[in-house]
Rosetta silent file (secondary structure, phi, psi, omega in degrees, C-alpha in Angstrom):
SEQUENCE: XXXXXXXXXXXXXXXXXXXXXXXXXXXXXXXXXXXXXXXXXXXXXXXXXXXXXXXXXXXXXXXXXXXXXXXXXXXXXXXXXXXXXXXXXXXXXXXXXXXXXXXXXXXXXXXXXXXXXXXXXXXXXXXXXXXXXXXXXXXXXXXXXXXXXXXXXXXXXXXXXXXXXXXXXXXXXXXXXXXXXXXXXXXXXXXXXXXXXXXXXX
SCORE:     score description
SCORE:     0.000 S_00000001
   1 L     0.000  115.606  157.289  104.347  107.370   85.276 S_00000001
   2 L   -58.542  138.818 -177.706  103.510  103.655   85.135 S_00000001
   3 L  -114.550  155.743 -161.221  103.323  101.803   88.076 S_00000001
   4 L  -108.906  118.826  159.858  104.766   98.161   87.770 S_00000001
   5 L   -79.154  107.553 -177.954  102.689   94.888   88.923 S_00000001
   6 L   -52.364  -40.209 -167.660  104.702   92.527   90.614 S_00000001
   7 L   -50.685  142.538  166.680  102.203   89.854   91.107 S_00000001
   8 L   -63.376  150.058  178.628  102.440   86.621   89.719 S_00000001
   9 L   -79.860  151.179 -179.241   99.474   85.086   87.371 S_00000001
  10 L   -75.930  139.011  162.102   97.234   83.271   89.256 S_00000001
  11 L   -82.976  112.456  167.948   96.232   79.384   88.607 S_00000001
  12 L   -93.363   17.987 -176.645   92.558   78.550   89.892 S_00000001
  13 L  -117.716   28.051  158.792   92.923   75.618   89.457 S_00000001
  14 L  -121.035  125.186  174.183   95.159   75.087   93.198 S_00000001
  15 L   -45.531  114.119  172.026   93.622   74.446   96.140 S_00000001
  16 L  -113.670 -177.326 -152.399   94.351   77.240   98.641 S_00000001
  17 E  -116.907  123.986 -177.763   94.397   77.666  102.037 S_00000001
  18 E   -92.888  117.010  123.013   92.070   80.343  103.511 S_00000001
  19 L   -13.792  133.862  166.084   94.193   82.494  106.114 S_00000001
  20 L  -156.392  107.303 -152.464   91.974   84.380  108.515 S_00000001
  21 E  -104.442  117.492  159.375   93.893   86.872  110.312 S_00000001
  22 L    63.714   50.487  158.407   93.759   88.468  113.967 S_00000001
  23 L  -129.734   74.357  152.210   89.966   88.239  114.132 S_00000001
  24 E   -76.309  162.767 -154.279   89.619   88.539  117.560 S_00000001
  25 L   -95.106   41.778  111.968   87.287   90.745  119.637 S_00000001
  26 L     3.689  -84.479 -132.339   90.546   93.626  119.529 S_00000001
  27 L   -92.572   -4.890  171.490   89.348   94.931  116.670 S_00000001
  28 L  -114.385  -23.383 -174.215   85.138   95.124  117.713 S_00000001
  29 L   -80.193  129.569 -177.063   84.888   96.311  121.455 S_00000001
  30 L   -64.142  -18.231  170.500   84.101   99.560  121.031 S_00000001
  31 L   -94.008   -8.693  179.678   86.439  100.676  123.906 S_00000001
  32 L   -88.065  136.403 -156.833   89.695   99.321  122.688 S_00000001
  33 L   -74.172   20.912  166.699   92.177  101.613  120.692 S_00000001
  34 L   -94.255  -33.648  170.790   92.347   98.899  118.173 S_00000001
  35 L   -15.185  125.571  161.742   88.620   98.923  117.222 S_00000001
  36 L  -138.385  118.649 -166.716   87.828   99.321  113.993 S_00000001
  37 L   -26.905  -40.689 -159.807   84.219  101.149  113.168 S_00000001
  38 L  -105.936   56.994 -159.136   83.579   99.723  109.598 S_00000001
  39 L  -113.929  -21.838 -177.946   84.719   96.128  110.695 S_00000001
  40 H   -58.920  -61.153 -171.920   80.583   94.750  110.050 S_00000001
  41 H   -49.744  -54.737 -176.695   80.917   94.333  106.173 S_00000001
  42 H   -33.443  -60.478 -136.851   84.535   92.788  106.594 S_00000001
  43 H   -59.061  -45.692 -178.930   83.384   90.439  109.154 S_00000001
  44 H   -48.554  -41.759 -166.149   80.082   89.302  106.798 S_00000001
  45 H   -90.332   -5.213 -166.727   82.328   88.651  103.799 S_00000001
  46 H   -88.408  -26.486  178.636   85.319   86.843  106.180 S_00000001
  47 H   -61.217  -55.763  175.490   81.791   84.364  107.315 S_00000001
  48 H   -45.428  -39.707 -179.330   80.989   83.651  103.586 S_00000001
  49 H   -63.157  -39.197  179.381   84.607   83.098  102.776 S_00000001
  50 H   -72.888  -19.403 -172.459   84.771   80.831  105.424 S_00000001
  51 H   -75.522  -41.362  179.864   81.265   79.138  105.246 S_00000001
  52 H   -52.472  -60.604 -165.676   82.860   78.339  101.406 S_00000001
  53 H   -49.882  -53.785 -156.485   86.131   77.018  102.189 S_00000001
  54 H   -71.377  -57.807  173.361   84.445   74.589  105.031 S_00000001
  55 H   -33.778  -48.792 -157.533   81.936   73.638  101.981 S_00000001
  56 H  -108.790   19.539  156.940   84.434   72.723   99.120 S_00000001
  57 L    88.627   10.643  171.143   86.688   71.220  101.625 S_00000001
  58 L   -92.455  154.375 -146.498   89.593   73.752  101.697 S_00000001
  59 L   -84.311  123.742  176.474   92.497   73.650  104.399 S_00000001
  60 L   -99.414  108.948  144.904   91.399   76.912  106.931 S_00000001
  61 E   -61.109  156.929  154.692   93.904   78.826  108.874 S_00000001
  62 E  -107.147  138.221  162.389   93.626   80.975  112.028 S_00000001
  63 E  -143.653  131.340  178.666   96.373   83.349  112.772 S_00000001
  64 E  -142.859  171.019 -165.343   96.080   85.342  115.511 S_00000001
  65 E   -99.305  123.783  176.932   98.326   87.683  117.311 S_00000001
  66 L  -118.169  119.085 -168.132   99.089   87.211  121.184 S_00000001
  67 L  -103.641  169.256  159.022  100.787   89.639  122.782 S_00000001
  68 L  -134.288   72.909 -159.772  102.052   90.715  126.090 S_00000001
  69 L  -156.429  178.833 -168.082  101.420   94.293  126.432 S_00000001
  70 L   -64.420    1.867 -163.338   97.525   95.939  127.044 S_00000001
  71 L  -135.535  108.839 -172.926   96.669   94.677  123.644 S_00000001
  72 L   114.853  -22.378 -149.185   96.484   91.237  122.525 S_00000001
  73 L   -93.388  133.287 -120.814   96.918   89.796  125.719 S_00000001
  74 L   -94.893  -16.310  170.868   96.000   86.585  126.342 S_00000001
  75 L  -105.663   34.863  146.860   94.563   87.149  129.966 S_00000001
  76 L  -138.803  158.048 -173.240   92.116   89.180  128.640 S_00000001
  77 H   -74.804    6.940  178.898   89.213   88.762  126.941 S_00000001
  78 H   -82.248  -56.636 -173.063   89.752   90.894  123.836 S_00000001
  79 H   -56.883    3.875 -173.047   92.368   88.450  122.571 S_00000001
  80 L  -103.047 -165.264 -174.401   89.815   85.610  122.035 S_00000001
  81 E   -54.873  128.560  176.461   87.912   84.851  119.155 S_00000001
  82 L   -57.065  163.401 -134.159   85.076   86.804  117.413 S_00000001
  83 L  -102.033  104.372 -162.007   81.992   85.389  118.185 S_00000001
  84 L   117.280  -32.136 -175.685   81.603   83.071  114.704 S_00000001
  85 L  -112.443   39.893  161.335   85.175   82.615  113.927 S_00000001
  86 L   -86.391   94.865 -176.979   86.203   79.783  116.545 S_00000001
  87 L   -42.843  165.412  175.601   88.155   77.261  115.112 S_00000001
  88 L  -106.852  177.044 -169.375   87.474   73.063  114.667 S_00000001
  89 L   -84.329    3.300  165.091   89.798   70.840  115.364 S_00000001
  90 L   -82.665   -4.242  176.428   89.958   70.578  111.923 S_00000001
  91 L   -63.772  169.638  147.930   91.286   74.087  111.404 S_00000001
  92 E  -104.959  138.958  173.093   94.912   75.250  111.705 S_00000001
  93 E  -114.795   97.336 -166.917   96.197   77.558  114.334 S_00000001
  94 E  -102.494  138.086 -176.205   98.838   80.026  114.328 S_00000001
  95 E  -122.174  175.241 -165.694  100.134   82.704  117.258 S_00000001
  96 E   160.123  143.906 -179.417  102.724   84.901  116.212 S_00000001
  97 L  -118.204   26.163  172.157  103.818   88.632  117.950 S_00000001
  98 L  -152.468  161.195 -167.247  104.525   90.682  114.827 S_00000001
  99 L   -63.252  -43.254  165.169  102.520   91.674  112.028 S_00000001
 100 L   -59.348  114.244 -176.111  103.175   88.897  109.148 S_00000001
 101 L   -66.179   12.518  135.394  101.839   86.063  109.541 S_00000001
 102 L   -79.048   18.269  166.292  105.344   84.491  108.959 S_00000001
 103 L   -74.998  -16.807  179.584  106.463   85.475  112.338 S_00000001
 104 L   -71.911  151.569  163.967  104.508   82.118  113.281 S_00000001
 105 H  -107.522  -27.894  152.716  107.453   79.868  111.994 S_00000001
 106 H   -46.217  -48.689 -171.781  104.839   77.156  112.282 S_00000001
 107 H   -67.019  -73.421 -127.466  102.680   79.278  109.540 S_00000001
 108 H   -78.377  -41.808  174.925  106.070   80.176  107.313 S_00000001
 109 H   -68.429  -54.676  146.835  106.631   75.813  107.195 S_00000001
 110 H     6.293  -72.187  170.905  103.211   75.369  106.477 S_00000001
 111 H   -61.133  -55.913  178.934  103.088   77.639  103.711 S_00000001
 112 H   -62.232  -59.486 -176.776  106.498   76.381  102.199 S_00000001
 113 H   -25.989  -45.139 -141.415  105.222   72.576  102.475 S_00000001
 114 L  -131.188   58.501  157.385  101.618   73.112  100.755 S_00000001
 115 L    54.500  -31.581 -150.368  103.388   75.439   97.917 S_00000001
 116 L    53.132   58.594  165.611  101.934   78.995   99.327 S_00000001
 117 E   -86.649   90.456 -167.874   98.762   78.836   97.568 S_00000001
 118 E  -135.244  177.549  175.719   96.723   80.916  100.528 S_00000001
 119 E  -149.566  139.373 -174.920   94.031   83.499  100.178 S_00000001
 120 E  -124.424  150.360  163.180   93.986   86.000  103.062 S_00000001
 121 L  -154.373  152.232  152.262   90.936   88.165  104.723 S_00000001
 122 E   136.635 -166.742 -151.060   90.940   89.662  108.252 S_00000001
 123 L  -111.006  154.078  -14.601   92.559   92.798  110.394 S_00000001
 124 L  -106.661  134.541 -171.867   93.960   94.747  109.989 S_00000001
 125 L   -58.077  -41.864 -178.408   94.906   95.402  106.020 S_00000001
 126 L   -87.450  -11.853  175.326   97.505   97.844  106.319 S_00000001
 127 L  -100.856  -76.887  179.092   99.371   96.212  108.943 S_00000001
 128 H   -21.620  -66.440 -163.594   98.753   91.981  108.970 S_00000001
 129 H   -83.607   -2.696  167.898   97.890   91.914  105.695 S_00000001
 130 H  -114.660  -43.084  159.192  100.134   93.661  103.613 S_00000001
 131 H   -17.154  -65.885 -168.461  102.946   92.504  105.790 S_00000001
 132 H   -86.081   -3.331  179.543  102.262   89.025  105.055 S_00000001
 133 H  -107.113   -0.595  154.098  101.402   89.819  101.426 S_00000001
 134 H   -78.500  -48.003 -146.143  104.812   91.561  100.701 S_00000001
 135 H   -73.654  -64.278 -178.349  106.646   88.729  102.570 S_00000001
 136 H    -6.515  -53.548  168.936  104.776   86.293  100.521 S_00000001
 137 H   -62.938  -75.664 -163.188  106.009   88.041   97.446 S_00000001
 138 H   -51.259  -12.822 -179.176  109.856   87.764   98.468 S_00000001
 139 L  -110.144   16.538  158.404  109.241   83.786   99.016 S_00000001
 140 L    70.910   21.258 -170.269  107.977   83.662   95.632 S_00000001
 141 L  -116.686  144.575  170.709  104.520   82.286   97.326 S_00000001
 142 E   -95.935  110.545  165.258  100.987   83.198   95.622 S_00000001
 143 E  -126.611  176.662  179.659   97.978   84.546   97.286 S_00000001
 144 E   -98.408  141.371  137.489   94.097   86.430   96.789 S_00000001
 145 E  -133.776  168.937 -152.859   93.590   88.655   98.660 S_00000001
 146 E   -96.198  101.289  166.672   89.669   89.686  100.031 S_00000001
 147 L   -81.424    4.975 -179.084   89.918   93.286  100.222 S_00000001
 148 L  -103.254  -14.237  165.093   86.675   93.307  100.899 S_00000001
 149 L   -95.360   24.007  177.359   86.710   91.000  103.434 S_00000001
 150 L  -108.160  169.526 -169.966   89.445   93.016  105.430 S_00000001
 151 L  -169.077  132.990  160.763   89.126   96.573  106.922 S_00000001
 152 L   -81.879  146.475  150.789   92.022   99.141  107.822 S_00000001
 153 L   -69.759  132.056 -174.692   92.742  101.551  110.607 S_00000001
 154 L   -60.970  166.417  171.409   92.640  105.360  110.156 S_00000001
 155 E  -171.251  127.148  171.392   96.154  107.109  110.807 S_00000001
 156 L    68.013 -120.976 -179.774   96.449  110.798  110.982 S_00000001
 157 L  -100.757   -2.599 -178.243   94.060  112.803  108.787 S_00000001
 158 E   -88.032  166.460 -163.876   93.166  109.712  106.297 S_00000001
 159 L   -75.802 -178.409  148.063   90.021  107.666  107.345 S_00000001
 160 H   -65.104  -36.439  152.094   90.004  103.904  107.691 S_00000001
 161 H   -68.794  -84.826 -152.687   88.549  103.382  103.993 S_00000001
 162 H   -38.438  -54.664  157.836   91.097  105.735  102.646 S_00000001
 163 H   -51.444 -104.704  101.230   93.681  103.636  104.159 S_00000001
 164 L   110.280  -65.488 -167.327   91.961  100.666  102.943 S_00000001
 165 L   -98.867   -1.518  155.892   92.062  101.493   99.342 S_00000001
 166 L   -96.675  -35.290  173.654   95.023  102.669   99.303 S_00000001
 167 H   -41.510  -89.113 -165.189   96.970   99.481  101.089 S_00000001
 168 H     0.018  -48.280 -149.051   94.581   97.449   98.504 S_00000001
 169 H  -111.359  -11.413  159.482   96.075   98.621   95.453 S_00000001
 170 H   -73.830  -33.565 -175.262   99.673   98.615   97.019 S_00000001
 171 L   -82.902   21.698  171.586   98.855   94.547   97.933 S_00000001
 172 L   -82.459  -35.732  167.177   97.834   94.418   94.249 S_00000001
 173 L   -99.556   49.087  146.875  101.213   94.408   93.088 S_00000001
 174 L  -141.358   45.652  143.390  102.389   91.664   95.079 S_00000001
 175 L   166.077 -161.317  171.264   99.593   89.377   94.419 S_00000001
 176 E   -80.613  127.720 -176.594   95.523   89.039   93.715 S_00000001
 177 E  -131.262  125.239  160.456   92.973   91.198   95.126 S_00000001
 178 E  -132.918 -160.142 -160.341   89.402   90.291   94.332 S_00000001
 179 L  -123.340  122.114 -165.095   86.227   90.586   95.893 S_00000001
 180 H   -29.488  -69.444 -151.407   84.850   87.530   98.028 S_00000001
 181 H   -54.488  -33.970  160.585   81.970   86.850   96.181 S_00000001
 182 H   -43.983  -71.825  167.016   84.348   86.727   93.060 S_00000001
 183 H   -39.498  -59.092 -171.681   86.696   84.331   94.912 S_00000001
 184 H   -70.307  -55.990  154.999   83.859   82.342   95.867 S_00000001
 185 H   -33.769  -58.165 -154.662   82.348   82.372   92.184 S_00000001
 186 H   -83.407  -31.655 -167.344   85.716   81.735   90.587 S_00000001
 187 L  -115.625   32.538  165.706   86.472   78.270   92.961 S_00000001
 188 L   -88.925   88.997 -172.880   82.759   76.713   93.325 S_00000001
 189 L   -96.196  168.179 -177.728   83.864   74.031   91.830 S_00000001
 190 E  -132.010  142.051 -177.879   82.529   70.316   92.051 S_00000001
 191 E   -58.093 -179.497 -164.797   85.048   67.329   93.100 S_00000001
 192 L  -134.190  150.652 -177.294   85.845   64.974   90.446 S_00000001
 193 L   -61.290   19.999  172.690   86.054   60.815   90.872 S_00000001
 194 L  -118.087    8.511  178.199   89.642   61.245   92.006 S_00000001
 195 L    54.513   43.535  142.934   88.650   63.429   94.614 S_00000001
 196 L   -97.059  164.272  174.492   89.943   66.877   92.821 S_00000001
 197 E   -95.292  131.973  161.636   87.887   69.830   92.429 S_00000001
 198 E  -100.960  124.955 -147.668   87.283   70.553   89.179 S_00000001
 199 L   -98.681  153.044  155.270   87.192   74.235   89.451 S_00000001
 200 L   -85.847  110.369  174.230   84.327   77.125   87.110 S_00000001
 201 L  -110.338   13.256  154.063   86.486   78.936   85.848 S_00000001
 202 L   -41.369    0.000    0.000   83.687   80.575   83.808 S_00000001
């Protein structure tokens, strides 16, 4: 049985917007049921992506989730930023209390305005990130996403990779999945006298 890819083809030659979701220190203190063990690799490739974007001059989101329940919550110190990932004031900032980062309605104009040209990395992959990378799909909006610079939560008897790689290859047919350093590869690009990037698409 063939399985059918939804995703649209990509153009690499539009500026996206790198999305960096719910990476708050949740998801690293080791005492909080959100923690998630294998979160070091993510976090390394969500620095590169971001050390890139800030290089060639691409539009950065934050979206993070603030809740009011033991988790999330904004009078504690788990909801604030990981230690590396604080936005500038040149950044964008999104709150939202459900998993797709269109629950921000701020995010979902955003997105419509600037085409939906976005590339998402950040926690957790089976919930944020496939959320926002089905919804994506129904508005007809394109994104990459860094499965490598994302990490899943275990549930039941499968691990946290095993979720991982399976979410992956479900957000494959609603969009682009590479591998940072690919991503990174594919848009080091050099501006142009009109102040475009002309992107290697070698």
């Amino acid at each position: 049985m063939s399985v059918i890819a939804f995703r649209p083809y990509a153009e690499p030659s539009r500026i996206p917007t790198l999305v960096l979701v719910d990476l708050q220190q949740e998801h690293i203190a080791d005492t909080r049921i959100l923690a998630i063990p294998n979160a070091a690799e993510a976090l390394a490739n969500c620095r590169a992506a971001l050390s890139h974007a800030r290089m060639m001059g691409f539009p950065v989101a934050f979206v993070r989730w603030i809740g009011h329940s033991h988790v999330f919550n904004p009078a504690t110190r788990f909801s604030r930023w990981i230690d590396g990932f604080e936005p500038t004031g040149l950044d964008m900032v999104f709150e939202r209390d459900r998993p797709s980062c269109y629950a921000s309605s701020h995010f979902s104009e955003v997105m419509a305005l600037g085409g939906g040209d976005f590339v998402i990395a950040g926690f957790a992959g089976e919930a944020a990130c496939l959320s926002t990378a089905v919804e994506a799909f129904h508005r007809n909006q394109r994104f990459v996403y860094l499965a490598d610079a994302s990490a899943s939560h275990a549930c039941e008897d499968l691990t946290g990779p095993e979720i991982h790689r399976a979410i992956t290859r479900v957000i494959s047919l609603y969009g682009e999945v590479m591998e940072t350093k690919t991503w990174i590869a594919m848009t080091s690009g050099r501006p142009d006298p009109r102040g475009e990037h002309l992107w290697n698409q070698t």
